[in-house]
C-alpha positions in Angstrom: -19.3 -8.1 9.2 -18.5 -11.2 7.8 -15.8 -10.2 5.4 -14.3 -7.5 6.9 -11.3 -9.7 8.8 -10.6 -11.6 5.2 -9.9 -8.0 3.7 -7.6 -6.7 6.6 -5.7 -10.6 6.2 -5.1 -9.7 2.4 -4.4 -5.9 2.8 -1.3 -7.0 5.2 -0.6 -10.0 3.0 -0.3 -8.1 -0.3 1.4 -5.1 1.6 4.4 -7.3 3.2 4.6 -9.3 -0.2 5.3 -6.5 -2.1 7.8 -4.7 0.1 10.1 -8.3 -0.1 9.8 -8.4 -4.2 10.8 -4.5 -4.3 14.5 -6.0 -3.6 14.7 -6.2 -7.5 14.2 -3.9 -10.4 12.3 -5.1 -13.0 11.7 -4.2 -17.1 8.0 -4.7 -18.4 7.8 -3.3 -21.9 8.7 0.2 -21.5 8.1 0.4 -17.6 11.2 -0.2 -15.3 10.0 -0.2 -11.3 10.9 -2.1 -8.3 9.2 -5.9 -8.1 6.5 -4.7 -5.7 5.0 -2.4 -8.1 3.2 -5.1 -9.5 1.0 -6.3 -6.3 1.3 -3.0 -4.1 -1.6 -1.7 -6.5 -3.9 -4.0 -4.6 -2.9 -2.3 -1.5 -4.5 1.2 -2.5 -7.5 -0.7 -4.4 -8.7 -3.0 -1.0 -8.0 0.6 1.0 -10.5 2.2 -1.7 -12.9 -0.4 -0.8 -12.3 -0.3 3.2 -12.8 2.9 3.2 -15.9 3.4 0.6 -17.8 0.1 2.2 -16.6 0.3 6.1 -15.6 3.8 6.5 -12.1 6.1 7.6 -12.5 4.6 11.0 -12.1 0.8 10.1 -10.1 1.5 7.2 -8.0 3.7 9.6 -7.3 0.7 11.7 -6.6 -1.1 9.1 -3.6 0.8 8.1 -2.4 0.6 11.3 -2.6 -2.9 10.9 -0.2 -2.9 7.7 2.4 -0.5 9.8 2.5 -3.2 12.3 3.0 -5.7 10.2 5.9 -4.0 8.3 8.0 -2.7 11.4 7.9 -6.5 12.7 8.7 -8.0 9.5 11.7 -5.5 8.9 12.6 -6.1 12.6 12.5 -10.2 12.2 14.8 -9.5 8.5 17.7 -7.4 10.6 17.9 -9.9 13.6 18.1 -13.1 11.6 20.5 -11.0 8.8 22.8 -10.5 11.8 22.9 -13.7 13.6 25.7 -16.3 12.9 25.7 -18.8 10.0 25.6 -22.3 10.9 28.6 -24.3 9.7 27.9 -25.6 5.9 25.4 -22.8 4.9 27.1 -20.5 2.5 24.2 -18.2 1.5 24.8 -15.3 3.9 25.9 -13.0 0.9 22.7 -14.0 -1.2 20.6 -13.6 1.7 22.3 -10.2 2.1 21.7 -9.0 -1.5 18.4 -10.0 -1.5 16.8 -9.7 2.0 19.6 -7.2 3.1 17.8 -4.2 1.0 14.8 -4.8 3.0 14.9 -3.1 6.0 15.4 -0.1 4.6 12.8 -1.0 2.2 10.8 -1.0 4.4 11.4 1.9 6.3 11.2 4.0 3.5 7.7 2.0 2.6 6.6 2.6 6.3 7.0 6.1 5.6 5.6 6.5 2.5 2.9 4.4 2.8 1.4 6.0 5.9 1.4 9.1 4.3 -0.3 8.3 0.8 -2.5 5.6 2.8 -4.1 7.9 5.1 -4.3 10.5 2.7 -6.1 7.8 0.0 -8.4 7.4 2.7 -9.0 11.0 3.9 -9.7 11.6 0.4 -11.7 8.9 -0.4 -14.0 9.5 2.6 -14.5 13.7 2.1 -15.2 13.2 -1.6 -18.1 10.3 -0.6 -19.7 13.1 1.4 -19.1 15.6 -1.3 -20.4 13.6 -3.9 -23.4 12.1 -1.6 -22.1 8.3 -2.7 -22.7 8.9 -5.9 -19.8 8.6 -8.7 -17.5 5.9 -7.3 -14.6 6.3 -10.5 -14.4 10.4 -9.3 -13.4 8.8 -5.9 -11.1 5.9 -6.4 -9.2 7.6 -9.3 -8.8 11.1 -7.3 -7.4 9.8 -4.4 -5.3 7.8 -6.0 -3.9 10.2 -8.7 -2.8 12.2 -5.6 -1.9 9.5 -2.9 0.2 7.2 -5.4 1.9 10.3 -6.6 2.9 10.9 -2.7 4.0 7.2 -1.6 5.7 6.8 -4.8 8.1 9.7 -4.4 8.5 9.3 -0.9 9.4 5.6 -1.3 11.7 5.3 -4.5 13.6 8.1 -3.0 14.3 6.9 0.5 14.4 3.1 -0.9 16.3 3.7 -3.6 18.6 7.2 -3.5 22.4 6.5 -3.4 21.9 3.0 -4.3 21.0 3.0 -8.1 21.8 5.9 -10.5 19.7 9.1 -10.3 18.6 8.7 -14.4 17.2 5.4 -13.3 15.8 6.4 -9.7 14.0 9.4 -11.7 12.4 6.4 -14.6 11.8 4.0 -11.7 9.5 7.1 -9.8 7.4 8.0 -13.2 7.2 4.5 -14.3 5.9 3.4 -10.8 3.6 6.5 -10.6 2.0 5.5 -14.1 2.1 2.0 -13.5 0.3 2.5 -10.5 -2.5 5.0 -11.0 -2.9 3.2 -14.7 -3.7 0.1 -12.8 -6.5 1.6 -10.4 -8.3 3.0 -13.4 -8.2 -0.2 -15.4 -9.3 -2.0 -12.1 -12.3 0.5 -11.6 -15.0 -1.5 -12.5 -13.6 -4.8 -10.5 -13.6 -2.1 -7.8 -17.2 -1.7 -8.5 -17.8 -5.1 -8.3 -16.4 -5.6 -4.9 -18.0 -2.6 -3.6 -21.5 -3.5 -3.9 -21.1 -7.1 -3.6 -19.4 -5.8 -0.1 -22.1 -3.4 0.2 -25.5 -5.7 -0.2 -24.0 -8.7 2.1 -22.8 -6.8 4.8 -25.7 -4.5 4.8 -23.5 -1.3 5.4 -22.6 1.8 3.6 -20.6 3.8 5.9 -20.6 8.0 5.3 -17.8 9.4 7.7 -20.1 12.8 8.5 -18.9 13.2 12.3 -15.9 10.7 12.1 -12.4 12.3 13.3 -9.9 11.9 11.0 -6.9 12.3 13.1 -5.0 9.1 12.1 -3.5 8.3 15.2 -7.1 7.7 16.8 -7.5 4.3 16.8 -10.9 3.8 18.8 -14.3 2.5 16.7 -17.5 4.3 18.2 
């Protein structure tokens, strides 16, 4: 699998990216989300594509991967945010503004995006079965319609409750969720692209028939 170690690379690049940029609220025409709703699209698309090309197994280690990723950058952000400022630098406030919503960013984005990965996946996988590969847009925009509705109510809530006011924590969820699922279907036929290019130089096309989807299995058969 020549490509499948590049894809894991981005998949934790994208995911950390996006949890550091979700420190700030952003308008874009009449959406208002957190920063990371504009990359953490990506996240769900290359887990579509793990899953369709590789299967729930890789894709589930994969995930894992991410969670990893996350708890030790959150970690790394509280240890450094509580050691002592050298003499001369002055920016312990900024970096608390800005780096001090992160860990409970990304807690709340540990949560949430565990749940709505693994169910993207689960989803993603049954419906390939069901469908016998065929009808790739049923897949991609199911599972996502369902998942992104999940990790975006789990994480604007636990990231965000108590912290900005409840009219704009309620327009942050539905702009995120509409943002997000909006961006998958207008990505669909990249998504196609990927697939089979995937698909025809790997030589694989995984169907998860007898895979167990327990998420905290980690082995490969």
């Amino acid at each position: 699998m020549k490509y499948f170690d590049l894809i894991i690379m981005l998949f934790v690049t994208v995911l950390l990216v996006s949890n550091v940029v979700s420190a700030k609220i952003v308008n874009l025409g009449p959406f208002t989300f957190d920063g990371g709703t504009i990359l953490f699209p990506l996240v769900y698309i290359l887990g579509d594509v793990l899953t369709e090309v590789y299967g729930y197994k890789r894709a589930r280690r994969t995930i894992w991967a991410g969670f990893g990723a996350n708890f030790f950058a959150a970690l790394i952000f509280i240890i450094v945010g509580k050691l002592p400022s050298a003499r001369g630098w002055e920016n312990q406030m900024a970096y608390e503004a800005i780096l001090g919503w992160v860990p409970r960013i990304v807690s709340a984005s540990l949560i949430a995006y565990w749940c709505g990965e693994f169910i993207n996946s689960f989803l993603m996988a049954k419906m390939k079965i069901a469908t016998k590969g065929k009808w790739l847009f049923s897949r991609t925009i199911s599972s996502t319609i369902v998942a992104e509705g999940v990790d975006t109510a789990i994480f604007c809530t636990l990231a965000f409750l108590g912290k900005i006011p409840n009219s704009l924590l309620l327009s942050v969820i539905i702009s995120n969720y509409l943002f997000k699922t909006g961006f998958e279907v207008i990505f669909t036929p990249f998504t196609y692209i990927i697939v089979a290019f995937l698909k025809k130089k790997e030589g694989i096309d995984v169907f998860d028939y007898r895979t167990n989807f327990n998420p905290f299995k980690l082995e490969i058969d």
